[in-house]
Structures are given as C-alpha cells and as structure tokens.
N, CA, C and O atoms as a printed pandas DataFrame, in Angstrom:
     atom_number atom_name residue_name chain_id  residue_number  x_coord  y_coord  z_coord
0              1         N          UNK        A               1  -10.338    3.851    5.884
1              2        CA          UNK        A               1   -9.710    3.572    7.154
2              3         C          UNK        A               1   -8.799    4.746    7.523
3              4         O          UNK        A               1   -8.203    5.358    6.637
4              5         N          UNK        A               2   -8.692    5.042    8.704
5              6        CA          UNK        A               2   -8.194    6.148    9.153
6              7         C          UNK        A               2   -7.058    5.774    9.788
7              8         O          UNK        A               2   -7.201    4.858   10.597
8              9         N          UNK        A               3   -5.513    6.409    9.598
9             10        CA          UNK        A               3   -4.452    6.130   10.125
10            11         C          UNK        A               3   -3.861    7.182   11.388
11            12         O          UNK        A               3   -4.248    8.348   11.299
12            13         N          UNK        A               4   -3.184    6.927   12.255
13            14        CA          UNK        A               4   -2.728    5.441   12.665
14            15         C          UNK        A               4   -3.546    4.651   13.498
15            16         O          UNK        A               4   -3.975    5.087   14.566
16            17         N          UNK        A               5   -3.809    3.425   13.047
17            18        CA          UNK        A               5   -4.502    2.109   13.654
18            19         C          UNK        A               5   -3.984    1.755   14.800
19            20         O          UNK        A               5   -3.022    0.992   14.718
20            21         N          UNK        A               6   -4.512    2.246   16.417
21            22        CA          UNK        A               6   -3.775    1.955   17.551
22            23         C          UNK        A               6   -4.054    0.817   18.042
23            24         O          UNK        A               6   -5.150    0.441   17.627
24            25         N          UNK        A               7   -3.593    0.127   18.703
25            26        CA          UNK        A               7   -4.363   -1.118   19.439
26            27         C          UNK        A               7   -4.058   -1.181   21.261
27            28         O          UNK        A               7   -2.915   -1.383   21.671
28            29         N          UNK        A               8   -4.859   -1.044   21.919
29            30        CA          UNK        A               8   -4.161   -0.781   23.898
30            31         C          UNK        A               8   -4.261   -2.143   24.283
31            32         O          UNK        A               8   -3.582   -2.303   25.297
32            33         N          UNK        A               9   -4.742   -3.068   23.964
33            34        CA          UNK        A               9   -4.730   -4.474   24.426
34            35         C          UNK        A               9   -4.430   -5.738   23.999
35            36         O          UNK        A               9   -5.012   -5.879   22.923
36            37         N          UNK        A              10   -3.875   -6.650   24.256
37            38        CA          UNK        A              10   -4.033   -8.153   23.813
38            39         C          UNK        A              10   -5.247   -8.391   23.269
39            40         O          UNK        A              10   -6.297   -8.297   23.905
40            41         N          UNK        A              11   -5.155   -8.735   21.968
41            42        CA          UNK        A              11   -6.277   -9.413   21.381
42            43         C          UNK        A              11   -7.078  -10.419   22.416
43            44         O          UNK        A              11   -8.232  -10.366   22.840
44            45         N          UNK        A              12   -5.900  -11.453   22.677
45            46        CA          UNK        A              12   -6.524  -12.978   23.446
46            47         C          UNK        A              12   -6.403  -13.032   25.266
47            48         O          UNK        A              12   -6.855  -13.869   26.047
48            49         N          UNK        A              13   -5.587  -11.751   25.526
49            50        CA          UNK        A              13   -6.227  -11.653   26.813
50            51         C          UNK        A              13   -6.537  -10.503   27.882
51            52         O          UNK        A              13   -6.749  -10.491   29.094
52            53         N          UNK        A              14   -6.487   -9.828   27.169
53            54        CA          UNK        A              14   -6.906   -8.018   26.973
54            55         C          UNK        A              14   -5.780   -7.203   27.627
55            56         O          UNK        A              14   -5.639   -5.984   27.525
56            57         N          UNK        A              15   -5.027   -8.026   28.289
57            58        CA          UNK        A              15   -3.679   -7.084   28.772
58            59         C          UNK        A              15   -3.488   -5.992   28.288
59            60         O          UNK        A              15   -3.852   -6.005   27.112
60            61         N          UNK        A              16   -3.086   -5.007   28.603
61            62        CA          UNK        A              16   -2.678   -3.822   28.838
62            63         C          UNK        A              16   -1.128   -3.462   28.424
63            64         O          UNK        A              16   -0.642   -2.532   27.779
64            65         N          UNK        A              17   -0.346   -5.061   29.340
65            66        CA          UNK        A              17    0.766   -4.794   29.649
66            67         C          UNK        A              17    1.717   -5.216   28.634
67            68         O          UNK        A              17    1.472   -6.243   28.002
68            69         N          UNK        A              18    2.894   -4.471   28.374
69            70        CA          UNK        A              18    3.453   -5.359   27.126
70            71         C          UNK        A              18    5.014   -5.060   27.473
71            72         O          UNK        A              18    5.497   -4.179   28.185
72            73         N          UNK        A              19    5.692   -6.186   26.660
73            74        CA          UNK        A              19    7.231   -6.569   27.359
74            75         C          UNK        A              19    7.897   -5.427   27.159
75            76         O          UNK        A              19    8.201   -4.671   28.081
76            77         N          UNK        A              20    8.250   -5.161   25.599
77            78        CA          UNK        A              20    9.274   -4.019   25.094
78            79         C          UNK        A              20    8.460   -2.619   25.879
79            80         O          UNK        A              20    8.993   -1.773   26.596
80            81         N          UNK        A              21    7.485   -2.684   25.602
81            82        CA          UNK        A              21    7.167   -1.367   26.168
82            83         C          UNK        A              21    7.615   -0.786   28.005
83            84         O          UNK        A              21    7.997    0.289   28.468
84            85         N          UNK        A              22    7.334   -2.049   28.563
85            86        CA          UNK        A              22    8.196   -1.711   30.116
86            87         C          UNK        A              22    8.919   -1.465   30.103
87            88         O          UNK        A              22    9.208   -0.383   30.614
88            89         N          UNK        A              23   10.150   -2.513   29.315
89            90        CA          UNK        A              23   11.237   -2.319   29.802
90            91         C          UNK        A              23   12.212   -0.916   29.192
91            92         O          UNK        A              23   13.211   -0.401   29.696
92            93         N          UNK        A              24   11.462   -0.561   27.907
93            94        CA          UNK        A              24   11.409    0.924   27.471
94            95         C          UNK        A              24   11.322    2.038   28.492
95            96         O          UNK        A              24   12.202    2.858   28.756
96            97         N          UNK        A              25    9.771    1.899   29.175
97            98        CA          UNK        A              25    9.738    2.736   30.138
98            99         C          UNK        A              25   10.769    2.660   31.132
99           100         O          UNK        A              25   11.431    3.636   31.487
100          101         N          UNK        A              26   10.911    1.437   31.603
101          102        CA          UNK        A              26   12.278    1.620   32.749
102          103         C          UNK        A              26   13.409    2.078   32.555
103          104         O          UNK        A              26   14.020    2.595   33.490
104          105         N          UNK        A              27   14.080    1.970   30.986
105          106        CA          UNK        A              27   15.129    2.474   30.551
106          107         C          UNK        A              27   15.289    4.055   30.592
107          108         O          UNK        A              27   16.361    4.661   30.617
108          109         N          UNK        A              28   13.758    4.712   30.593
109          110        CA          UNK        A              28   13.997    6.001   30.348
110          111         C          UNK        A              28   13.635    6.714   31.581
111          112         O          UNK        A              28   13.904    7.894   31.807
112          113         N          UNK        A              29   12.859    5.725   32.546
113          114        CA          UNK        A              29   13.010    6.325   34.555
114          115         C          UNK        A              29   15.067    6.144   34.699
115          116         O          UNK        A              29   15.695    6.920   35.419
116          117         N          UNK        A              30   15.575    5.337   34.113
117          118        CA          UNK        A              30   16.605    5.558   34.584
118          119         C          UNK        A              30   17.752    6.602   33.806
119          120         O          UNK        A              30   18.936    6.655   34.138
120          121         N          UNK        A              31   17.166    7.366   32.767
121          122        CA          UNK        A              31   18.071    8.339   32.141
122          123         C          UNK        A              31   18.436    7.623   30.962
123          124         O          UNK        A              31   19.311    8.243   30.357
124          125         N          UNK        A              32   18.057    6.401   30.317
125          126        CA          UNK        A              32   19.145    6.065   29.441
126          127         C          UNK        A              32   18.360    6.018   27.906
127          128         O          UNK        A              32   18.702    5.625   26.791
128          129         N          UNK        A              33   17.204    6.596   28.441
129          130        CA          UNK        A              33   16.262    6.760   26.907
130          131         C          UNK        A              33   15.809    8.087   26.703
131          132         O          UNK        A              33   15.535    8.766   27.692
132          133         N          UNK        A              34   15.648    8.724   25.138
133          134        CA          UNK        A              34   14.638   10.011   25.612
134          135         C          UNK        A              34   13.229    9.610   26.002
135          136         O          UNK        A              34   12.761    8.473   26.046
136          137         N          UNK        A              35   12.593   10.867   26.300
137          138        CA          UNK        A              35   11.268   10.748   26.819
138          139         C          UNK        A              35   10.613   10.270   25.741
139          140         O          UNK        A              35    9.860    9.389   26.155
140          141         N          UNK        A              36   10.473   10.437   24.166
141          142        CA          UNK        A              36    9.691   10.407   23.282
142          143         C          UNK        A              36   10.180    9.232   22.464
143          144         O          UNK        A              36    9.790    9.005   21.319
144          145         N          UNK        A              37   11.225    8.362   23.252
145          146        CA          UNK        A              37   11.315    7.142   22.091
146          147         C          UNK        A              37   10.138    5.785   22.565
147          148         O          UNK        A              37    9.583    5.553   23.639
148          149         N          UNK        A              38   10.092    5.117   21.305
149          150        CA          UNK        A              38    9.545    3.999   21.270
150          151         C          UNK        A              38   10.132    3.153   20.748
151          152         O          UNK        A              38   11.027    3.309   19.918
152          153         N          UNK        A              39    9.640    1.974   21.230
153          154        CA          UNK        A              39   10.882    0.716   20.834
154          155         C          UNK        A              39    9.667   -0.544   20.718
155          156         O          UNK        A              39    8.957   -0.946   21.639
156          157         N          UNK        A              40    9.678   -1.039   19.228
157          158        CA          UNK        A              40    8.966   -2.127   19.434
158          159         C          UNK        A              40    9.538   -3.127   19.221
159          160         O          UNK        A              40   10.501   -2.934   18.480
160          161         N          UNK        A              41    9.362   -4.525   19.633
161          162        CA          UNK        A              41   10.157   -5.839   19.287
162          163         C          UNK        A              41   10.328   -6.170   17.759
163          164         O          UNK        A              41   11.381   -6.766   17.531
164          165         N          UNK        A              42    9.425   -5.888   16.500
165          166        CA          UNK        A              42    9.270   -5.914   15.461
166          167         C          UNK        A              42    8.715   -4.821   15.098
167          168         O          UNK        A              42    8.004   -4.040   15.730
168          169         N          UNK        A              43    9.190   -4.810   13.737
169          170        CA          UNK        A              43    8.507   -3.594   12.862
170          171         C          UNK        A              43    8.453   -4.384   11.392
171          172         O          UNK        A              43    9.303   -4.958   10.712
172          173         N          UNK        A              44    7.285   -4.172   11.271
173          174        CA          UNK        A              44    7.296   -4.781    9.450
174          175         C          UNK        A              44    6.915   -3.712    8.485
175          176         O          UNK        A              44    6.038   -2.910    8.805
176          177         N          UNK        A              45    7.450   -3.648    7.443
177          178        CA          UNK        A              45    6.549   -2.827    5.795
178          179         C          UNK        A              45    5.824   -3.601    4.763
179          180         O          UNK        A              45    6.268   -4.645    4.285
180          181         N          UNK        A              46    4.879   -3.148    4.487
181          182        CA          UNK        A              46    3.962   -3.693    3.589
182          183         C          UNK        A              46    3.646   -2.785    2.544
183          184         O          UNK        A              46    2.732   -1.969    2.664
184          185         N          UNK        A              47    4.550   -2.907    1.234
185          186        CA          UNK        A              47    3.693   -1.986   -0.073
186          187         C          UNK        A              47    2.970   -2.337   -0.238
187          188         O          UNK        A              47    2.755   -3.541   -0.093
188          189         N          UNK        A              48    1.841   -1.200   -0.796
189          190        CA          UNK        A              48    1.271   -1.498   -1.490
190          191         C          UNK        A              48    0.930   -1.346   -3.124
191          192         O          UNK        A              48    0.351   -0.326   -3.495
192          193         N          UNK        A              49    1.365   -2.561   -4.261
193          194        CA          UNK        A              49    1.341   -2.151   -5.541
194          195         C          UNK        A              49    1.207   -3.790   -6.106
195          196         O          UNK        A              49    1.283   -4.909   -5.598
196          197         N          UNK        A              50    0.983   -3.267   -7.342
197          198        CA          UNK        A              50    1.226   -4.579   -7.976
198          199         C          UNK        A              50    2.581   -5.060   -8.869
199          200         O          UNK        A              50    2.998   -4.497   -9.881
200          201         N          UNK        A              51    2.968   -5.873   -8.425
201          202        CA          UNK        A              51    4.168   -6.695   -8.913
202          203         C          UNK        A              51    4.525   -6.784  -10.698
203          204         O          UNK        A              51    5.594   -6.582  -11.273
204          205         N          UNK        A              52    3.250   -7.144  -11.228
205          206        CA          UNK        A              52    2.799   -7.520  -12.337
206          207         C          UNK        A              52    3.060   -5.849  -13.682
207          208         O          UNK        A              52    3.412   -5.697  -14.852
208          209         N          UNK        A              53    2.606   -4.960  -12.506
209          210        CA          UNK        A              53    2.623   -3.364  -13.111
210          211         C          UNK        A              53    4.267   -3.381  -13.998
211          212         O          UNK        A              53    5.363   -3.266  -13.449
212          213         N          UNK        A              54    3.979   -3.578  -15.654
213          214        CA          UNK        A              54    5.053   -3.112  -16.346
214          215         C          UNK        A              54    5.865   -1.822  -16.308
215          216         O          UNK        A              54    7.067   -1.735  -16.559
216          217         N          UNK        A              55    4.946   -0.711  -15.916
217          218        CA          UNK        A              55    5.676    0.417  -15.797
218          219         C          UNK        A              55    6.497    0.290  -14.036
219          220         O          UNK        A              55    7.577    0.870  -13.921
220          221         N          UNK        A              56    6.198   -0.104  -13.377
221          222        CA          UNK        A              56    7.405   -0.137  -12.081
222          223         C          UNK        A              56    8.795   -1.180  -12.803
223          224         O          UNK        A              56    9.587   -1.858  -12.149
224          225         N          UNK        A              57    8.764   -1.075  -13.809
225          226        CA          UNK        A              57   10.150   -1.962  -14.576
226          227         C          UNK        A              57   10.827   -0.716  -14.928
227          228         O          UNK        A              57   12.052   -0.795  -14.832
228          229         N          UNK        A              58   10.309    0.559  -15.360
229          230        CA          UNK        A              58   10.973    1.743  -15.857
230          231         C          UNK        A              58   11.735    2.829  -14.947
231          232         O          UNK        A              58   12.892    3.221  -15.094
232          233         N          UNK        A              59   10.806    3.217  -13.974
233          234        CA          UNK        A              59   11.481    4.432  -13.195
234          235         C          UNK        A              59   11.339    3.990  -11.969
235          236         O          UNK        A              59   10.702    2.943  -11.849
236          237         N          UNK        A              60   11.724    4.455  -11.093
237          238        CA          UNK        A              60   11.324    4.259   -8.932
238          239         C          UNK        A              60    9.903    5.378   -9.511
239          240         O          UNK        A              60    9.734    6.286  -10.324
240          241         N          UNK        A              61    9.124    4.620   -8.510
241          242        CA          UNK        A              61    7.967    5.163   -8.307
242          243         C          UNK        A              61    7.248    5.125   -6.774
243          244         O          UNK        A              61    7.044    4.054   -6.202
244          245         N          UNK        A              62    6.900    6.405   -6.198
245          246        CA          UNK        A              62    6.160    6.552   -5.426
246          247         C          UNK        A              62    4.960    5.345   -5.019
247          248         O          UNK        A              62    4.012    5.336   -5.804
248          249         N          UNK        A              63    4.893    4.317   -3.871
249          250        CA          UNK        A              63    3.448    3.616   -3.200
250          251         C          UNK        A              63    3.107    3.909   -2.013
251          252         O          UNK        A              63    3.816    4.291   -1.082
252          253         N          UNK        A              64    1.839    3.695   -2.062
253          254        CA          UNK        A              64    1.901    3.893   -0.464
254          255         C          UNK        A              64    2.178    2.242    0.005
255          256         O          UNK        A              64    2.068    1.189   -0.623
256          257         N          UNK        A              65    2.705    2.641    1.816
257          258        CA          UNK        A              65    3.433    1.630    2.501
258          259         C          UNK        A              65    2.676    1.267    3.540
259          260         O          UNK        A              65    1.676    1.985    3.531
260          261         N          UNK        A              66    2.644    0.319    4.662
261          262        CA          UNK        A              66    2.086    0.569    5.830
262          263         C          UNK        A              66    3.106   -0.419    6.973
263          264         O          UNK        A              66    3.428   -1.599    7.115
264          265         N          UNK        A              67    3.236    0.293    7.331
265          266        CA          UNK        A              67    4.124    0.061    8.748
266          267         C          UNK        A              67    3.916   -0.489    9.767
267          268         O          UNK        A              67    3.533    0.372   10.558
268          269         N          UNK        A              68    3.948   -1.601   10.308
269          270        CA          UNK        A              68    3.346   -2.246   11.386
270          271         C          UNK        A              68    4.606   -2.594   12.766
271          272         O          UNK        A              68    5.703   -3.149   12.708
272          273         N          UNK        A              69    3.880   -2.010   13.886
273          274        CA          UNK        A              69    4.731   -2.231   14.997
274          275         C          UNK        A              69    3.961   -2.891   15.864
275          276         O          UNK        A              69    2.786   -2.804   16.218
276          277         N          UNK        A              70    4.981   -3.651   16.163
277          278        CA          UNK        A              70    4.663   -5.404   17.442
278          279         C          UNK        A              70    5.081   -4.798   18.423
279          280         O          UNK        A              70    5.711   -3.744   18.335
280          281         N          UNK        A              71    4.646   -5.664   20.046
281          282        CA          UNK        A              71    5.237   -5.759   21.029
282          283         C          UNK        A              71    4.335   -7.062   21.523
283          284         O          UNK        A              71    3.228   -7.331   21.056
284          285         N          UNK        A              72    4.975   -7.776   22.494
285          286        CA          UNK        A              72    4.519   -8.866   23.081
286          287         C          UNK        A              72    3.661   -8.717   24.430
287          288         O          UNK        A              72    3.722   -7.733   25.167
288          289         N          UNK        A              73    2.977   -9.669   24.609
289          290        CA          UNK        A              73    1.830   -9.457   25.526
290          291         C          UNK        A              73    2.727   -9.954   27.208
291          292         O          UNK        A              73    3.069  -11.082   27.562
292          293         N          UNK        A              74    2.877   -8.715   27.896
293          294        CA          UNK        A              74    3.537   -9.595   28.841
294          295         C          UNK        A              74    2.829  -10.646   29.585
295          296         O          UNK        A              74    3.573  -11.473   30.112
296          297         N          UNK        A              75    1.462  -10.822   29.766
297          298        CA          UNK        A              75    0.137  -11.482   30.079
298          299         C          UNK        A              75    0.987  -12.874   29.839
299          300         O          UNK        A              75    1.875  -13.408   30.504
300          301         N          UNK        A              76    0.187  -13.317   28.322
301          302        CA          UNK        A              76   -0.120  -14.514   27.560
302          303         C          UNK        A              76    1.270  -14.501   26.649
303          304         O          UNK        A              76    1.447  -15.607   26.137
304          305         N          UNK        A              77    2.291  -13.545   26.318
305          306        CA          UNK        A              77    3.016  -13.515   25.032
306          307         C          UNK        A              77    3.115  -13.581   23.820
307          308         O          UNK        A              77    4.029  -13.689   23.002
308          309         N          UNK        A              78    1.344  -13.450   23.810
309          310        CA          UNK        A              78    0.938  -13.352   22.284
310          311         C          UNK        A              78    1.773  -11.853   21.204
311          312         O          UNK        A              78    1.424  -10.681   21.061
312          313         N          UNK        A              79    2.547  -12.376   20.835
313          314        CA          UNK        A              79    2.539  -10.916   19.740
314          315         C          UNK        A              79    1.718  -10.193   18.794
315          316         O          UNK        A              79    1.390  -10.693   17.719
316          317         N          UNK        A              80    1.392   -9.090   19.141
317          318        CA          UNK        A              80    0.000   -8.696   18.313
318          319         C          UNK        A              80    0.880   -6.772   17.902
319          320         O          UNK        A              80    1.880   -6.230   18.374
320          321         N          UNK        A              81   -0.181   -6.303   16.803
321          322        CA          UNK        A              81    0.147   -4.840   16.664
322          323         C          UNK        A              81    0.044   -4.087   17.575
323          324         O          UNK        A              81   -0.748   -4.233   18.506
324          325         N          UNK        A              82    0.747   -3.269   17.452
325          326        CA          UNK        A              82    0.379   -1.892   18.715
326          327         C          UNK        A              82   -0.066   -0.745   18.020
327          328         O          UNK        A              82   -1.014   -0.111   18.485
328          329         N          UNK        A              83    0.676   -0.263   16.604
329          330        CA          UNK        A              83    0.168    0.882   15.882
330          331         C          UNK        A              83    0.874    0.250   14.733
331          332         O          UNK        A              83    1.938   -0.368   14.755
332          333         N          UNK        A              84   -0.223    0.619   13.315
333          334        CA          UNK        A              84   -0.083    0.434   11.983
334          335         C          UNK        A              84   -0.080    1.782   11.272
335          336         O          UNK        A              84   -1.191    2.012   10.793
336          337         N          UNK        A              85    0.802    2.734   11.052
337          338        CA          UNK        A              85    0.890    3.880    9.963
338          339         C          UNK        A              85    1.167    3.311    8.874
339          340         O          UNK        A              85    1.657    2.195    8.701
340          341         N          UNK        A              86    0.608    4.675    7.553
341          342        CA          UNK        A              86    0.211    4.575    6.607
342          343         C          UNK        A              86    1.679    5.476    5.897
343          344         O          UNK        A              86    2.191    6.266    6.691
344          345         N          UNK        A              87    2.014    5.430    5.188
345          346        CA          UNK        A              87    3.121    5.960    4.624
346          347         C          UNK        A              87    3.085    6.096    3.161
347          348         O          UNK        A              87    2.190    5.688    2.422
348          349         N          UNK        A              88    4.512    6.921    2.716
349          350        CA          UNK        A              88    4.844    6.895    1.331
350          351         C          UNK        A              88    5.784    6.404    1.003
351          352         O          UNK        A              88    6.686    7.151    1.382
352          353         N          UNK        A              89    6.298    5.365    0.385
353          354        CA          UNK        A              89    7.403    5.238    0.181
354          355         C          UNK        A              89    7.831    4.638   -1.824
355          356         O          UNK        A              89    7.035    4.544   -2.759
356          357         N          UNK        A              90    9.377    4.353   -1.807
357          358        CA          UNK        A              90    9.674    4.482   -3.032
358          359         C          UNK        A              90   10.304    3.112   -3.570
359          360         O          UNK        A              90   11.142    2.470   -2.938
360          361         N          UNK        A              91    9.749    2.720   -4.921
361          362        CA          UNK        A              91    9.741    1.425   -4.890
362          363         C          UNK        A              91   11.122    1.585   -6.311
363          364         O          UNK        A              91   11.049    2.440   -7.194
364          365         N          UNK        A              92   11.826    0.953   -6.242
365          366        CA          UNK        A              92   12.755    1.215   -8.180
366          367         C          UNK        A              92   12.902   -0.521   -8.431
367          368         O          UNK        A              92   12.758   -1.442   -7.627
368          369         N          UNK        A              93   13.226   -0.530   -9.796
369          370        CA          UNK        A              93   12.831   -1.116  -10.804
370          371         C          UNK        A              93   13.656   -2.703  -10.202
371          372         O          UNK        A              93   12.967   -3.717  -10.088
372          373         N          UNK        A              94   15.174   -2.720   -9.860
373          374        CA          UNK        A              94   15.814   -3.822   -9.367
374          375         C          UNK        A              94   14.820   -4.493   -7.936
375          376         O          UNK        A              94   14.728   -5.719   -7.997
376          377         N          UNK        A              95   14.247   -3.983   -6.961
377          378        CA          UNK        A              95   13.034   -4.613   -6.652
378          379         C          UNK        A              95   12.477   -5.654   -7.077
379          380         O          UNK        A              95   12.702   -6.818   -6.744
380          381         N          UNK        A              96   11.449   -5.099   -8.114
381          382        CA          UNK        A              96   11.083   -6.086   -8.926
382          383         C          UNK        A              96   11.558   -7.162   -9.008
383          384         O          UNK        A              96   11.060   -8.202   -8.579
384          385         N          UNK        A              97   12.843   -7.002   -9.716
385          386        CA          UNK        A              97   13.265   -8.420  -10.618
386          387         C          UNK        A              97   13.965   -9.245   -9.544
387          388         O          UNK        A              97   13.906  -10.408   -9.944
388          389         N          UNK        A              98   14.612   -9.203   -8.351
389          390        CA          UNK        A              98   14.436   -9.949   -7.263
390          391         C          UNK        A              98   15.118  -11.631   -7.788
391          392         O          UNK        A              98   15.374  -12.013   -8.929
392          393         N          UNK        A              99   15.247  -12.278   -6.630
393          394        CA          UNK        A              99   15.709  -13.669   -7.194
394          395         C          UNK        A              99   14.832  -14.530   -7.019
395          396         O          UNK        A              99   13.777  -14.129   -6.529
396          397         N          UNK        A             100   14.932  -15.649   -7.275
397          398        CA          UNK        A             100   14.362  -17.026   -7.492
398          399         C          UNK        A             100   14.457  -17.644   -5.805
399          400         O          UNK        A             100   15.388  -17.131   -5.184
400          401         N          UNK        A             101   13.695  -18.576   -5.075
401          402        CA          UNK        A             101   13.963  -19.289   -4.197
402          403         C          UNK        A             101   15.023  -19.888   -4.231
403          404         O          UNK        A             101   15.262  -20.432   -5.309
404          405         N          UNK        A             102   15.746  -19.995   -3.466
405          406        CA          UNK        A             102   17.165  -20.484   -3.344
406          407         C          UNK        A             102   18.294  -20.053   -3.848
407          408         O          UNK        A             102   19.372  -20.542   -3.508
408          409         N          UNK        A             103   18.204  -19.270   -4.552
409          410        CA          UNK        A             103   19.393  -18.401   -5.011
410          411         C          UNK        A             103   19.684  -17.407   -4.244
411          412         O          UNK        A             103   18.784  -16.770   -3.697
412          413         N          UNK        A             104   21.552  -16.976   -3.999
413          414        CA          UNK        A             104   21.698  -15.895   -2.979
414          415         C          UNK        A             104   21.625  -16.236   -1.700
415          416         O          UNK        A             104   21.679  -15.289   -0.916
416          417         N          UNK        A             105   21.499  -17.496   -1.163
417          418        CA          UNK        A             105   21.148  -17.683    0.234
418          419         C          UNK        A             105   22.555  -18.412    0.578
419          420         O          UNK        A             105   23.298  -19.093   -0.128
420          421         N          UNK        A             106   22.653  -17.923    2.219
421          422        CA          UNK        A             106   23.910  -18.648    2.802
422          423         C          UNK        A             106   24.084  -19.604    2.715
423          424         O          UNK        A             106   23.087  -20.323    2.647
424          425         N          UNK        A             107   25.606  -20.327    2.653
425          426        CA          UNK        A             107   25.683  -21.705    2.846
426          427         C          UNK        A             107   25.178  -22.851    3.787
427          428         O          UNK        A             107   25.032  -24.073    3.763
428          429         N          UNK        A             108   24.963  -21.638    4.747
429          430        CA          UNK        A             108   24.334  -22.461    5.679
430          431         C          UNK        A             108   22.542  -22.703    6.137
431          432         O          UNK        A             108   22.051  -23.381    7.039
432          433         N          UNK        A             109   21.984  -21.948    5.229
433          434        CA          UNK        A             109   20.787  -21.583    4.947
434          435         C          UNK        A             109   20.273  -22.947    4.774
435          436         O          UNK        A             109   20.803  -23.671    3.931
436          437         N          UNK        A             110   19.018  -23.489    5.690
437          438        CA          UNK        A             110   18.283  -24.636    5.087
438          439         C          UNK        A             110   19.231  -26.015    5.649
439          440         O          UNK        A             110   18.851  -27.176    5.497
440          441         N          UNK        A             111   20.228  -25.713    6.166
441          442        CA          UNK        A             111   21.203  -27.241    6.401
442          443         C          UNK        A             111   20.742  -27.185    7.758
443          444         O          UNK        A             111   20.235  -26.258    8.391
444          445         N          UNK        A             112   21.081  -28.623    8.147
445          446        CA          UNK        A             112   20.461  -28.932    9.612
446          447         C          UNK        A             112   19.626  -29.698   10.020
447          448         O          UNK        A             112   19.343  -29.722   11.218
C-alpha cells in the first residue's frame, strides 16, 4: 500500500464538502490562518507492533505508526478519513506496562 491514503469524498454520500475544512478555508480568506495549514476535527495514531514482544520491555524502540485525519461530511455528517500517513515513531518500555481498567481514572469517570 502506498502512502498517503487520500480520500475527496463521503463514503455514504459522495460529498465533496466537509465542515473543518471550510471553515479552515474561510479562516485563511480572512488572514487569520497560513496558506498551508490544515485542520482536521480528529486525528488518531495507530502503532504498529506487538504488545506481547518481550524485547519492547527493554529499550524504546523504533515502529512504524499510521496517522489518521477526520473531517465531517458537511452533506450527511458522516465522519470519515481524509488522509492516512504512514510514519515512524518511538515506542519505550512504561507504554507497555500501562494500567488495568479502572485504575487512574477520574472521580468522576463512569458516575451518572
């Protein structure tokens, strides 16, 4: 697969048009953006490695990552990708060991 993975339309209703991205553009007809920024509503990372790998317990180690940026469909409001890059990034050992469900979470976490 070849990176970066672009996408120009709504999956579910082929729109074109998308929220963050207008109102991006309008921000920068009026001076208050550079020309070359982008702004998506979400951005997610996804390593890729295995969890299980004993040696990521020893040193930070180099994975590759992949980066996914959203914007909403101004159409339908479906949120879908716009571009997925491929990256490098660095994983160390406290990672791993991470907590348990429910531990570390606000007091107010889950009440309600």
């Amino acid at each position: 697969m070849e990176f970066p993975l672009k996408f120009d339309c709504c999956p579910v209703c082929g729109s074109q048009s998308r929220v963050i991205e207008m109102e991006t553009k309008g921000e920068i007809e009026k001076g208050n953006l550079s020309e070359e920024v982008k702004i998506p509503v979400l951005i997610t990372q996804t390593k890729i490695f295995d969890p299980s790998d004993k040696k990521l317990l020893l040193a930070k180690r180099q994975i590759p990552v992949i980066m996914g940026f959203f914007d909403v469909c101004a159409n339908c409001g479906t949120l879908y990708a716009v571009e997925l890059q491929k990256g490098i990034g660095v994983i160390e050992p406290h990672i791993i060991k991470g907590t348990l469900p429910g531990q570390n979470t606000p007091p107010f976490f889950g009440s309600g």
